[in-house]
Structures are given as structure tokens and as C-alpha cells.
PDB file of the backbone (N, CA, C, O) and the ligand in Angstrom, with CONECT records:
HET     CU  A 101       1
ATOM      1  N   UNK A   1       0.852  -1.198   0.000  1.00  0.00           N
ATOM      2  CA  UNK A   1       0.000   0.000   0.000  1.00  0.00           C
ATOM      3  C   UNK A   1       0.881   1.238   0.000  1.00  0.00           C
ATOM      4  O   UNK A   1       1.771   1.289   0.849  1.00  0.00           O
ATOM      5  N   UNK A   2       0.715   2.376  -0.971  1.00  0.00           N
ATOM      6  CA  UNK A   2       1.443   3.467  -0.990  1.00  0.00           C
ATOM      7  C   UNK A   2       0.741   4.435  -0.689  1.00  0.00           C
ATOM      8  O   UNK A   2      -0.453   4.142  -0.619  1.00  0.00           O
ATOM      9  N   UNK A   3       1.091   5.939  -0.387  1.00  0.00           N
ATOM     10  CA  UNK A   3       0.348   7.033   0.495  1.00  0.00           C
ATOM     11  C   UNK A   3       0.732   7.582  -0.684  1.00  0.00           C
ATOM     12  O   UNK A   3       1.827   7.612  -1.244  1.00  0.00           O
ATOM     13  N   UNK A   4      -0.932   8.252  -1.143  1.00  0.00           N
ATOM     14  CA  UNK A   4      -0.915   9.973  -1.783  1.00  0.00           C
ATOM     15  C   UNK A   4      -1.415  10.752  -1.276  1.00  0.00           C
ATOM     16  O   UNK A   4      -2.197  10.523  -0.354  1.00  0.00           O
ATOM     17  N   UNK A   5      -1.161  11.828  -1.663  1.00  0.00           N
ATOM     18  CA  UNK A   5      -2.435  12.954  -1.161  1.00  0.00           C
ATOM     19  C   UNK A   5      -3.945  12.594  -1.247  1.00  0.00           C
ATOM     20  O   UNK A   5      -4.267  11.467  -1.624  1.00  0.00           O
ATOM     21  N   UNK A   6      -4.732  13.374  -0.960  1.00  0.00           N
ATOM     22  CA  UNK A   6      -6.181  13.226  -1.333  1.00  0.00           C
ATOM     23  C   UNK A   6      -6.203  13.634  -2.610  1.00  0.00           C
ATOM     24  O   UNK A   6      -5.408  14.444  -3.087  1.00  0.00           O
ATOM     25  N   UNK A   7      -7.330  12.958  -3.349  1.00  0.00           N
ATOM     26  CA  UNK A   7      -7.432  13.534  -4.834  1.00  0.00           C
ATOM     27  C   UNK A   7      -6.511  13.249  -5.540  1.00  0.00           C
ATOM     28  O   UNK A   7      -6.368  13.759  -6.651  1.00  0.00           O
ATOM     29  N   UNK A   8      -5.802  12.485  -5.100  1.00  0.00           N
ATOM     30  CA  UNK A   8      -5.056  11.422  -5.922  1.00  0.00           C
ATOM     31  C   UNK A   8      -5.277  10.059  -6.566  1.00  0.00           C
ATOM     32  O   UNK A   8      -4.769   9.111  -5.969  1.00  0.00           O
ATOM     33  N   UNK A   9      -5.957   9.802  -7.694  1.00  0.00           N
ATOM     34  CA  UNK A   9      -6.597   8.115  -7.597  1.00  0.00           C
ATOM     35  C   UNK A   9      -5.845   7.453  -8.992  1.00  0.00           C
ATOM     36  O   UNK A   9      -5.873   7.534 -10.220  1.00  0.00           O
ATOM     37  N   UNK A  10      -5.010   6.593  -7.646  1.00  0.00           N
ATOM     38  CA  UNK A  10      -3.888   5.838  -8.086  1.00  0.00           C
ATOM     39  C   UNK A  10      -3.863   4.019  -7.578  1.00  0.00           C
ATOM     40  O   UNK A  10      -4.040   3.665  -6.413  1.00  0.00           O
ATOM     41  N   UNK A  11      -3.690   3.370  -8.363  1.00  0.00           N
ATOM     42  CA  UNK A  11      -3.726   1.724  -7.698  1.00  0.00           C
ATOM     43  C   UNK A  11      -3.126   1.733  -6.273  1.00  0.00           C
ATOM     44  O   UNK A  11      -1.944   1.974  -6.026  1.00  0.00           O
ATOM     45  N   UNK A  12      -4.070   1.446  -5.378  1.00  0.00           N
ATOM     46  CA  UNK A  12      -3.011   0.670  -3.900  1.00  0.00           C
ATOM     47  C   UNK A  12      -2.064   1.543  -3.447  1.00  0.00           C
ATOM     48  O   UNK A  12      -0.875   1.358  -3.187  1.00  0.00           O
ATOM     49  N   UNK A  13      -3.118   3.048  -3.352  1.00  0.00           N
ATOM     50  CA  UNK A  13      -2.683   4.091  -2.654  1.00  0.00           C
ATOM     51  C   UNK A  13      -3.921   4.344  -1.777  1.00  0.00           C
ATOM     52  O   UNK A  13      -5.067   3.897  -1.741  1.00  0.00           O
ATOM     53  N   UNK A  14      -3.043   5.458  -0.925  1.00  0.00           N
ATOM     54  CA  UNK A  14      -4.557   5.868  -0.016  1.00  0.00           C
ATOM     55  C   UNK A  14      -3.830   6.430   0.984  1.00  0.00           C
ATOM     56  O   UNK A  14      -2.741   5.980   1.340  1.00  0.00           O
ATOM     57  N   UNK A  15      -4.546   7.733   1.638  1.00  0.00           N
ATOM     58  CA  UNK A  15      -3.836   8.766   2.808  1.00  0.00           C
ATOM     59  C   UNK A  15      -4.467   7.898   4.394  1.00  0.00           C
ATOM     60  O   UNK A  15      -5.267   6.985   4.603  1.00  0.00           O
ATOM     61  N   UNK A  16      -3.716   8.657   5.140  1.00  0.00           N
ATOM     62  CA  UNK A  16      -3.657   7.856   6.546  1.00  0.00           C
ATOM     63  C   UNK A  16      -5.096   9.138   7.087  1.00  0.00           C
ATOM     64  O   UNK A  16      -5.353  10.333   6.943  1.00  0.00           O
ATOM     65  N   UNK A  17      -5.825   7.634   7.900  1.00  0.00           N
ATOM     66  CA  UNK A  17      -6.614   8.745   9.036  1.00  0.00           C
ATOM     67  C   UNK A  17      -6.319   8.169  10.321  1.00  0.00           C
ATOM     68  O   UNK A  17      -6.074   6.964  10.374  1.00  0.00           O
ATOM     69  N   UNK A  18      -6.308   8.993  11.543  1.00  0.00           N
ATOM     70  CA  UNK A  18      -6.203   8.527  12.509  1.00  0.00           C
ATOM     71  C   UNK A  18      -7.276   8.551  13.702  1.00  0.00           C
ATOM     72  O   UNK A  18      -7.756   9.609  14.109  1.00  0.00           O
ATOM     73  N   UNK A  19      -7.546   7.539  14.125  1.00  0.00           N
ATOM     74  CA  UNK A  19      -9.364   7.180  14.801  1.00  0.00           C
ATOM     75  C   UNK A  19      -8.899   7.435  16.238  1.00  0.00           C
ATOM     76  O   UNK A  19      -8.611   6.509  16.998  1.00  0.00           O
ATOM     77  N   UNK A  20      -8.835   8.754  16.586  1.00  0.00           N
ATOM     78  CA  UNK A  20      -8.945   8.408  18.179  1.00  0.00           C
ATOM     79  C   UNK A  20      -9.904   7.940  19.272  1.00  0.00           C
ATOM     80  O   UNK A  20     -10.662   8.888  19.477  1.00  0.00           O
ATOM     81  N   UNK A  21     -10.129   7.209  19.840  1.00  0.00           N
ATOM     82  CA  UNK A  21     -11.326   6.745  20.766  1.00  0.00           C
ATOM     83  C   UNK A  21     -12.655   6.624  20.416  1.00  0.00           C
ATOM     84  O   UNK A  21     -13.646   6.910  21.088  1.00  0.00           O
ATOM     85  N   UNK A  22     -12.561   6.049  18.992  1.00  0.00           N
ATOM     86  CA  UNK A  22     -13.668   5.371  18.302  1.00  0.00           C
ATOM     87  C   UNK A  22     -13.267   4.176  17.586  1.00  0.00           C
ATOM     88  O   UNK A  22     -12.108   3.775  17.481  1.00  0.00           O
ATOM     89  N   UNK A  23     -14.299   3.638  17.106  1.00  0.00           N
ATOM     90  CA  UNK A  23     -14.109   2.186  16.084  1.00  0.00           C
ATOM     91  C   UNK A  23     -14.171   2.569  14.889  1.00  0.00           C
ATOM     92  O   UNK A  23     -14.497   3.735  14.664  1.00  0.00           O
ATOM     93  N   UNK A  24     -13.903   1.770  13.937  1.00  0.00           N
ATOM     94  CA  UNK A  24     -13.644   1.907  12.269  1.00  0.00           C
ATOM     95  C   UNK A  24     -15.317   2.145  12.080  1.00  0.00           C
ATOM     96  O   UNK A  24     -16.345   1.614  12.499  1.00  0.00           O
ATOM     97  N   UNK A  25     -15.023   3.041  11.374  1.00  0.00           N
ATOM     98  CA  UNK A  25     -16.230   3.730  11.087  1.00  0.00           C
ATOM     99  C   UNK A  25     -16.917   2.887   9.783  1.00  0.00           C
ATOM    100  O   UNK A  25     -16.357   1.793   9.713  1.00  0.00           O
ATOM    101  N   UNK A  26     -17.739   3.009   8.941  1.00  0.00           N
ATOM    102  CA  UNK A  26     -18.573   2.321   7.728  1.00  0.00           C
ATOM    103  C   UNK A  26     -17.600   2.376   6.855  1.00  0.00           C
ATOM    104  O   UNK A  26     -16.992   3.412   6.587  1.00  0.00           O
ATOM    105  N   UNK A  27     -17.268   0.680   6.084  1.00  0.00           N
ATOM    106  CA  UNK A  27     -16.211   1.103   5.250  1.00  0.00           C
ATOM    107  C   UNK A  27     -17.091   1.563   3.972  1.00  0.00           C
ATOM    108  O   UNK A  27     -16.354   1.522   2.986  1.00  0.00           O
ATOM    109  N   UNK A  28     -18.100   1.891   3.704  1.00  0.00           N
ATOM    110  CA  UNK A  28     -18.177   2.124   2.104  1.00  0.00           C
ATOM    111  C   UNK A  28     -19.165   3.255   2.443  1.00  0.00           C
ATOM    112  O   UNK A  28     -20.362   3.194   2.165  1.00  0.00           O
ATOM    113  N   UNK A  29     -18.593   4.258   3.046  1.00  0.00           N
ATOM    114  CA  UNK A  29     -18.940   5.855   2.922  1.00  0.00           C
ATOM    115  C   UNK A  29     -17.374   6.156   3.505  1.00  0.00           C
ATOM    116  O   UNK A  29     -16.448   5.518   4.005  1.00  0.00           O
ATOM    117  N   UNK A  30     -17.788   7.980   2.987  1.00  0.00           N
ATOM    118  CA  UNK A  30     -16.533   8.796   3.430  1.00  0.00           C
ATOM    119  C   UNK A  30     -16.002   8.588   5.246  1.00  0.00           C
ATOM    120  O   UNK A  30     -16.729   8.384   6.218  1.00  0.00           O
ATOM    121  N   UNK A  31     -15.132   8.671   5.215  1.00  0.00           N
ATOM    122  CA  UNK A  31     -14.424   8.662   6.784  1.00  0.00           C
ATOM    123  C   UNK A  31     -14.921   9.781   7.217  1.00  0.00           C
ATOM    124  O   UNK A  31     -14.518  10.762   6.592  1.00  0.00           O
ATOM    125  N   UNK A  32     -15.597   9.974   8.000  1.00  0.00           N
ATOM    126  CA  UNK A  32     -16.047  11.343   8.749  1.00  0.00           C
ATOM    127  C   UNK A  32     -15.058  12.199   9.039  1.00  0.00           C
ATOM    128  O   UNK A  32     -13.986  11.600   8.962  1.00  0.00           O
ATOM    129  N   UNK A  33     -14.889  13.589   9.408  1.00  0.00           N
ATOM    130  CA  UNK A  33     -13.941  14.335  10.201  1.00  0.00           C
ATOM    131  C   UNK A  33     -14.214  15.099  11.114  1.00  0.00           C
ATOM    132  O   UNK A  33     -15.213  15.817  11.080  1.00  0.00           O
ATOM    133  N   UNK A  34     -13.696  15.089  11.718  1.00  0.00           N
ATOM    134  CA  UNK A  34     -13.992  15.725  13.138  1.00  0.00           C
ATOM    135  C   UNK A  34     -12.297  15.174  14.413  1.00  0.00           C
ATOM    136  O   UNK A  34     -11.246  14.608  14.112  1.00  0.00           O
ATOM    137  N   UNK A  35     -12.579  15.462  15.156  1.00  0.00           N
ATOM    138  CA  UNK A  35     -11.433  15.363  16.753  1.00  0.00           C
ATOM    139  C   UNK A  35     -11.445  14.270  16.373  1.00  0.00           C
ATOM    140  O   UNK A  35     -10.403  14.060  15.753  1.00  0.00           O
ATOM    141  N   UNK A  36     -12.283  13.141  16.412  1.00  0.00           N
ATOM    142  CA  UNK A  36     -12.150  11.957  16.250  1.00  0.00           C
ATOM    143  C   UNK A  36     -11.175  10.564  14.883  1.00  0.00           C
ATOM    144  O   UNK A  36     -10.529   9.515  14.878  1.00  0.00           O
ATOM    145  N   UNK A  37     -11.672  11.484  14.090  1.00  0.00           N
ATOM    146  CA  UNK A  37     -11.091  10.926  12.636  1.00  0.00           C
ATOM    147  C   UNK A  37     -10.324  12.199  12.065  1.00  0.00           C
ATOM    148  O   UNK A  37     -10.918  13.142  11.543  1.00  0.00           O
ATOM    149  N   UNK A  38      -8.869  12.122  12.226  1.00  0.00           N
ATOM    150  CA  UNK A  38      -8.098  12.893  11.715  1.00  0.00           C
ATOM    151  C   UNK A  38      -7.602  12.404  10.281  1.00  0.00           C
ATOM    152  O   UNK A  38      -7.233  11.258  10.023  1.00  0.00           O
ATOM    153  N   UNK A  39      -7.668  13.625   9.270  1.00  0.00           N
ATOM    154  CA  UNK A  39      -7.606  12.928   7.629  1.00  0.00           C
ATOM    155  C   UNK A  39      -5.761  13.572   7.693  1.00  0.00           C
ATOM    156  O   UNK A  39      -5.503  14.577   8.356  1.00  0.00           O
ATOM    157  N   UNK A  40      -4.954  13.016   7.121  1.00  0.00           N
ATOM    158  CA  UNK A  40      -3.601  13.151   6.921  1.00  0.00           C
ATOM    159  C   UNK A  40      -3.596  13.453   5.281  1.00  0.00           C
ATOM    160  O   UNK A  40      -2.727  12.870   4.633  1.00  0.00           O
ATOM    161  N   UNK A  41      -4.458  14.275   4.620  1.00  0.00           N
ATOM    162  CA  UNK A  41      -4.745  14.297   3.376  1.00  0.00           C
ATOM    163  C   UNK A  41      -3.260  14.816   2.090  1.00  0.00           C
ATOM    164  O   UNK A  41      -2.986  14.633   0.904  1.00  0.00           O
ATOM    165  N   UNK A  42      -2.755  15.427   3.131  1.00  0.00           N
ATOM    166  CA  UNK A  42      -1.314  15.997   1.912  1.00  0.00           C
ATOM    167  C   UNK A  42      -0.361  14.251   2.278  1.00  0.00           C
ATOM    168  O   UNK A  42       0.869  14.304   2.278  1.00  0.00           O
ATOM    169  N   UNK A  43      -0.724  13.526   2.423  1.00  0.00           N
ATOM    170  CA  UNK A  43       0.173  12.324   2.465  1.00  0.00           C
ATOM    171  C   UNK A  43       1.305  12.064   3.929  1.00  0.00           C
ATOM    172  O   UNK A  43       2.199  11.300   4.292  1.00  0.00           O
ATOM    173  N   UNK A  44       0.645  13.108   4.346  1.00  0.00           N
ATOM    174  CA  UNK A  44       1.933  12.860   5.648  1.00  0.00           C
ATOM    175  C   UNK A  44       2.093  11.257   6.644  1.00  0.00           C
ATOM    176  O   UNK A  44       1.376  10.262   6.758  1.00  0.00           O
ATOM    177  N   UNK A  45       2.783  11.477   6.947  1.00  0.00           N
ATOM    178  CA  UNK A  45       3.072   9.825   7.717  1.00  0.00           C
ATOM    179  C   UNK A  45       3.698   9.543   9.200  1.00  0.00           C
ATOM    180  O   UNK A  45       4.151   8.476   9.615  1.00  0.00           O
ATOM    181  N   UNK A  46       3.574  11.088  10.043  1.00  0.00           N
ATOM    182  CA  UNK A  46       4.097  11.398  10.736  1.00  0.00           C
ATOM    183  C   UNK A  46       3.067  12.568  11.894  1.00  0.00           C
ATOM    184  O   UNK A  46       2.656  13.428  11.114  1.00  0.00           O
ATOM    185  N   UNK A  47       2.783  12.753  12.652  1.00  0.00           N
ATOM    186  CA  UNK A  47       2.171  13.682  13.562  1.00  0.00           C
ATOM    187  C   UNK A  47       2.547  13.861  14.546  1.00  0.00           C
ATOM    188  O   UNK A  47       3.304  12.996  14.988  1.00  0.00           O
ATOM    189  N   UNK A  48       2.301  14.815  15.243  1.00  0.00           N
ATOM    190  CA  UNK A  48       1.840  15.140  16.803  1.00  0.00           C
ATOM    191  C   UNK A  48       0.773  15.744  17.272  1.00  0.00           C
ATOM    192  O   UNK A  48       0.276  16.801  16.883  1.00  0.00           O
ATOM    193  N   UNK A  49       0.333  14.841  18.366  1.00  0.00           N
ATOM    194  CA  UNK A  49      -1.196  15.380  18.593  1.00  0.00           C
ATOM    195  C   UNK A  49      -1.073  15.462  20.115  1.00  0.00           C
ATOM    196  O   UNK A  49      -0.188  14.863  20.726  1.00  0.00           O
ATOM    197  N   UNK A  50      -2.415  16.574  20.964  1.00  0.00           N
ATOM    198  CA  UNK A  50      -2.381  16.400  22.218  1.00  0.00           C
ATOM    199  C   UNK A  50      -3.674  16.131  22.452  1.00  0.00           C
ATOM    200  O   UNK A  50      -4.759  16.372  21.923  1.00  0.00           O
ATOM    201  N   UNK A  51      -3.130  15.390  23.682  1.00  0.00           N
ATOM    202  CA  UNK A  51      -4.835  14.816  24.136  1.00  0.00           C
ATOM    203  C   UNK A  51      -4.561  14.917  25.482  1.00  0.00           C
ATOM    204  O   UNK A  51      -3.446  14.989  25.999  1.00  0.00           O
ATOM    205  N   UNK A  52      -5.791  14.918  26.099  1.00  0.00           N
ATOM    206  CA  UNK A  52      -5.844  15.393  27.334  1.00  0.00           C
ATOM    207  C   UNK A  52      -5.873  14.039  28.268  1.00  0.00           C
ATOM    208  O   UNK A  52      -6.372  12.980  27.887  1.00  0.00           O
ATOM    209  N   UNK A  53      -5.251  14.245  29.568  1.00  0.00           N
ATOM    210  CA  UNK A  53      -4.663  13.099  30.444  1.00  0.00           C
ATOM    211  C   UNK A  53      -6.030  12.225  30.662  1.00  0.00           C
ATOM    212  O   UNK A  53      -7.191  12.633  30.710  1.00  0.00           O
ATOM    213  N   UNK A  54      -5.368  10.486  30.813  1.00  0.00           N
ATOM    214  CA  UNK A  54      -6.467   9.619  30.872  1.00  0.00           C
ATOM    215  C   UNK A  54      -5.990   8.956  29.491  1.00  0.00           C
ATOM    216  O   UNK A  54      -5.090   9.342  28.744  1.00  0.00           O
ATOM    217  N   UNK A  55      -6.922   7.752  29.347  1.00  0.00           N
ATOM    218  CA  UNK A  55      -6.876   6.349  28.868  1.00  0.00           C
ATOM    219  C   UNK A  55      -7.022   6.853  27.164  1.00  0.00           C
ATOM    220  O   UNK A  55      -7.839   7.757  26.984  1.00  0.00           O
ATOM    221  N   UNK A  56      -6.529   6.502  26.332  1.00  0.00           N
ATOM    222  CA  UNK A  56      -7.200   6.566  24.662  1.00  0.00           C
ATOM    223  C   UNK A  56      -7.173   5.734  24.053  1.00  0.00           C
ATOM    224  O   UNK A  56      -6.614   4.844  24.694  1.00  0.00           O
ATOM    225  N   UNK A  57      -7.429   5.418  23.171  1.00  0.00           N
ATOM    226  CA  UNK A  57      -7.137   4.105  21.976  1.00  0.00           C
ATOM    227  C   UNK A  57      -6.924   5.011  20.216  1.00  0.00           C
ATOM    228  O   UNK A  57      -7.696   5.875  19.801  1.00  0.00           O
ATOM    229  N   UNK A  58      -5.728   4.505  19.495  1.00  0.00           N
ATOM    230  CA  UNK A  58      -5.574   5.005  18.346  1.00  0.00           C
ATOM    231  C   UNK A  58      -5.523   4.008  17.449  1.00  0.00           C
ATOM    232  O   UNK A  58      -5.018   2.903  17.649  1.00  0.00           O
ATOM    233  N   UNK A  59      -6.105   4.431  16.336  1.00  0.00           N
ATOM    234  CA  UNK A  59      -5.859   3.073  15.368  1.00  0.00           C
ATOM    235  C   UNK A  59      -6.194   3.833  14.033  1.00  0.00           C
ATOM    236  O   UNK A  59      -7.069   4.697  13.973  1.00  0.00           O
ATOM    237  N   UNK A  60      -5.251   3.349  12.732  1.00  0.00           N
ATOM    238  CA  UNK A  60      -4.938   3.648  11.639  1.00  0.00           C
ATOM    239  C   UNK A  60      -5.997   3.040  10.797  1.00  0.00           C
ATOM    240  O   UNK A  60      -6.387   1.880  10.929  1.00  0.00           O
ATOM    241  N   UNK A  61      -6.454   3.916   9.894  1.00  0.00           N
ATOM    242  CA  UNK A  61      -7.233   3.592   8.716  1.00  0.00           C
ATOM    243  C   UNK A  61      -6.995   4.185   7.466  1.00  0.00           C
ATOM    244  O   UNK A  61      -7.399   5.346   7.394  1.00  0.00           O
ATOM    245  N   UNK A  62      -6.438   3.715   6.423  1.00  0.00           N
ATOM    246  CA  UNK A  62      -6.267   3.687   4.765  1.00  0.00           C
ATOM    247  C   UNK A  62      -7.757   4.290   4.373  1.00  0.00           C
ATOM    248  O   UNK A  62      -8.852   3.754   4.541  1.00  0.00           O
ATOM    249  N   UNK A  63      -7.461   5.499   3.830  1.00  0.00           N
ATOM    250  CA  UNK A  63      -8.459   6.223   3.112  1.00  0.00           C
ATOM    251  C   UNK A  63      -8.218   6.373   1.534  1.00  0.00           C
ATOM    252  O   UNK A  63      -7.121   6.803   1.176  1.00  0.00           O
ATOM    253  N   UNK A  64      -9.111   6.066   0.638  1.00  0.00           N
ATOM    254  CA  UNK A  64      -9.166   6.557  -1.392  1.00  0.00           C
ATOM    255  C   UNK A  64      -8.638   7.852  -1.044  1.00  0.00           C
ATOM    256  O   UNK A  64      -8.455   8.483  -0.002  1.00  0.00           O
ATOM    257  N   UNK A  65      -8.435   8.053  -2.439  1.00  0.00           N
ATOM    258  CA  UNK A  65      -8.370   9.574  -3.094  1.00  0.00           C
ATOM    259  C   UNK A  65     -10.073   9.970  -2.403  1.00  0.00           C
ATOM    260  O   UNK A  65     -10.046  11.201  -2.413  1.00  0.00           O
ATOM    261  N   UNK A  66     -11.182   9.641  -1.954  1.00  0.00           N
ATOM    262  CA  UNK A  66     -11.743  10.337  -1.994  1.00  0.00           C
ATOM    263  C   UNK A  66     -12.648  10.138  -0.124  1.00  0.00           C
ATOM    264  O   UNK A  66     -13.749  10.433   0.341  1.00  0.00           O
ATOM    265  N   UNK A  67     -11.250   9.419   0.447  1.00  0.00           N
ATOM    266  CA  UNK A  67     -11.693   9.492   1.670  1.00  0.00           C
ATOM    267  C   UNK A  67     -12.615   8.222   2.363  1.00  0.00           C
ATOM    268  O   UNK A  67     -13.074   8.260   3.504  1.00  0.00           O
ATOM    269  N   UNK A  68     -12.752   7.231   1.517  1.00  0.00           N
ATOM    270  CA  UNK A  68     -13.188   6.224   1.533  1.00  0.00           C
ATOM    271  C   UNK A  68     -12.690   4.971   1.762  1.00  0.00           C
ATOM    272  O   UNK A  68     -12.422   4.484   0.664  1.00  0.00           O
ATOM    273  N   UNK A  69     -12.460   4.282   2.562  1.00  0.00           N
ATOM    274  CA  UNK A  69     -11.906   2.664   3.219  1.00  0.00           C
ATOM    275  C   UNK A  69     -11.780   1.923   1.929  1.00  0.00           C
ATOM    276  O   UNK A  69     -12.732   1.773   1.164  1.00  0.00           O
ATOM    277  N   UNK A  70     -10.616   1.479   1.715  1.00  0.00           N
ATOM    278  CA  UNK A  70     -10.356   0.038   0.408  1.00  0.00           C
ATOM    279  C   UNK A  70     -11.432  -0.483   0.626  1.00  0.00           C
ATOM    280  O   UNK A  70     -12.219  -0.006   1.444  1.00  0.00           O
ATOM    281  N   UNK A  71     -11.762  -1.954  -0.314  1.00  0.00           N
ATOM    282  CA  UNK A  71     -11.897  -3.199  -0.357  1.00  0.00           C
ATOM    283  C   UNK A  71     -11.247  -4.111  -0.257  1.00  0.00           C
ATOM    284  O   UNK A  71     -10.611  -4.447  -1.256  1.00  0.00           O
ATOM    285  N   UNK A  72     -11.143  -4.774   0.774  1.00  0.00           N
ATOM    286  CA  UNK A  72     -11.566  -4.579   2.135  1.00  0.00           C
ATOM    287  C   UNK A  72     -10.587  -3.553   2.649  1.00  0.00           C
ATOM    288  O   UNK A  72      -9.442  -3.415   2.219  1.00  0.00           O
ATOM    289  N   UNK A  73     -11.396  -2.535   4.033  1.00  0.00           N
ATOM    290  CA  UNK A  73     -10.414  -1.582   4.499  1.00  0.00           C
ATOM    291  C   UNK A  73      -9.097  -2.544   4.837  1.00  0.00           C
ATOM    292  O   UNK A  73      -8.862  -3.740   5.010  1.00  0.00           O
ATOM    293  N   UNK A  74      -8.312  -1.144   4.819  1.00  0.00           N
ATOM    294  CA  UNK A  74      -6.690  -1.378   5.345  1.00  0.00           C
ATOM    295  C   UNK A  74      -6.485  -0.634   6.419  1.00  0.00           C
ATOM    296  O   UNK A  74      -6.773   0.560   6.340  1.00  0.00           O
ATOM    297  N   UNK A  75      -5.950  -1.162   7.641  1.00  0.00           N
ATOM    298  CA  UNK A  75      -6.413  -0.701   9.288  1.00  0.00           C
ATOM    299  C   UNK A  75      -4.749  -1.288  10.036  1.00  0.00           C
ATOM    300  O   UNK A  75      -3.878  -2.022   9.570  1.00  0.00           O
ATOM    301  N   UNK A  76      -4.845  -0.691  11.125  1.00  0.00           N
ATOM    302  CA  UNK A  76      -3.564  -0.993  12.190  1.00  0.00           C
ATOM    303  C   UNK A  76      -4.736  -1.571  13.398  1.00  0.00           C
ATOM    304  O   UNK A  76      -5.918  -1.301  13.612  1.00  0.00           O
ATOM    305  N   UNK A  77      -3.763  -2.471  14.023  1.00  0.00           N
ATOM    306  CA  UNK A  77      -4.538  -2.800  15.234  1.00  0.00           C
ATOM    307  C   UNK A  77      -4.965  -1.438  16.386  1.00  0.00           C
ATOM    308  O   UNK A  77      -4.584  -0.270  16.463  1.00  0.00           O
ATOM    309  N   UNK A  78      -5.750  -2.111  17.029  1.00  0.00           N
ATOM    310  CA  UNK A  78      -6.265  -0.708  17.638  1.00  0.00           C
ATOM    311  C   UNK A  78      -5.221  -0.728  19.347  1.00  0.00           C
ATOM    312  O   UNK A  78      -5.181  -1.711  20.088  1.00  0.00           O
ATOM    313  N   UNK A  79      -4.697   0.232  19.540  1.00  0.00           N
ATOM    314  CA  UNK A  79      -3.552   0.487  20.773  1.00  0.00           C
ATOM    315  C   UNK A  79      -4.084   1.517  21.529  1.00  0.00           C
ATOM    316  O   UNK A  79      -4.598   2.586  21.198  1.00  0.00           O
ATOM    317  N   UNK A  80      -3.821   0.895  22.831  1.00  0.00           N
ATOM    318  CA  UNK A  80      -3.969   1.579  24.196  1.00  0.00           C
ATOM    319  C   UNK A  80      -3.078   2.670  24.800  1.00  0.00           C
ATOM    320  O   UNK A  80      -2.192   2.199  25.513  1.00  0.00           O
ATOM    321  N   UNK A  81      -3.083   4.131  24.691  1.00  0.00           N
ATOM    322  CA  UNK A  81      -2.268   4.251  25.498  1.00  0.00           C
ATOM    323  C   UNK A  81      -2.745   5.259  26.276  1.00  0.00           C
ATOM    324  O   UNK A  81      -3.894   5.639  26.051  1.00  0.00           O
ATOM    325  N   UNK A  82      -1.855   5.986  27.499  1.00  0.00           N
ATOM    326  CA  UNK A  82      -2.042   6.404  29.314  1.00  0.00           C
ATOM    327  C   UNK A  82      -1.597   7.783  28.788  1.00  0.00           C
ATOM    328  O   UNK A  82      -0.440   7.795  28.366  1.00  0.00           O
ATOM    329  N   UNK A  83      -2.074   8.606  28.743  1.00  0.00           N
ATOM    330  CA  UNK A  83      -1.677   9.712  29.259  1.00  0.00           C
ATOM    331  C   UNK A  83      -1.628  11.058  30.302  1.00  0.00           C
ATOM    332  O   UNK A  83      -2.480  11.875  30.651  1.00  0.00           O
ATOM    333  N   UNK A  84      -0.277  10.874  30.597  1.00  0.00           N
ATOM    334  CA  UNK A  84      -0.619  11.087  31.994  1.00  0.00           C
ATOM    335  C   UNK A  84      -0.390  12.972  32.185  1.00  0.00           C
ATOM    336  O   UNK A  84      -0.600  13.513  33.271  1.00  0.00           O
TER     337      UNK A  84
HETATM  338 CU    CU A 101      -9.274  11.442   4.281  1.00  0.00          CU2+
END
């Protein structure tokens, strides 16, 4: 799987979103946006984010050129972490 921008529609590409403290959302509509579903749309592969102290869960989801989950989505396991 390779990373483009958004609005890029290219074979077995797709930009990163990142799901904080929710579940994989519907794969065959757009990824929502909001605090929750962060779109990484210029292709980036790298962040920093703050969240406020207490428990979270993050987990990676493969978005189309148009913001939309593969067939079948492409996902990271979902991880726990403390912030204190
Ligand atoms: Cu997106």
C-alpha cells in the first residue's frame, strides 16, 4: 500500500486517518472528520497530537483519493495508550 495525497486516484494508494477513541467507522462511505477521525490528506506519515490526560485508543485507517476505506479496508490494530 502506498500514500498519496487526497485527490489522488492511483492503484493501492490511499492517505492515513487517525481514529482516536472510536471504532472503524462504515467502510463504504466517506471517513467522517472531526477530533475523532483525523484525515492526513497531503500524504503525511508522521504527527503530533495532544490529548488530554487519561486512557485513549488510536488506530490507523487507509483512506481513497476520496476518503473512503479500500476493499476490504486497510487498518492498524487498535492500541492503548495512558496519558498522563
Ligand atoms: Cu481522508
Amino acid at each position: 500500500m502506498g500514500v498519496a495525497p487526497r485527490g489522488v486516484k492511483f492503484p493501492n494508494t490511499g492517505h492515513h486517518h487517525l481514529l482516536i477513541y472510536v471504532d472503524l467507522p462504515s467502510s463504504d462511505q466517506e471517513i467522517p472528520s472531526d477530533r475523532n477521525h483525523l484525515h492526513f490528506g497531503a500524504g503525511e506519515t508522521e504527527t503530533m497530537i495532544e490529548l488530554p490526560p487519561g486512557k485513549h485508543t488510536l488506530q490507523l485507517l487507509m483512506g481513497d483519493d476520496m476518503h473512503v476505506p479500500h476493499n476490504p479496508p486497510v487498518y492498524s490494530r487498535k492500541i492503548t495508550i495512558y496519558v498522563r
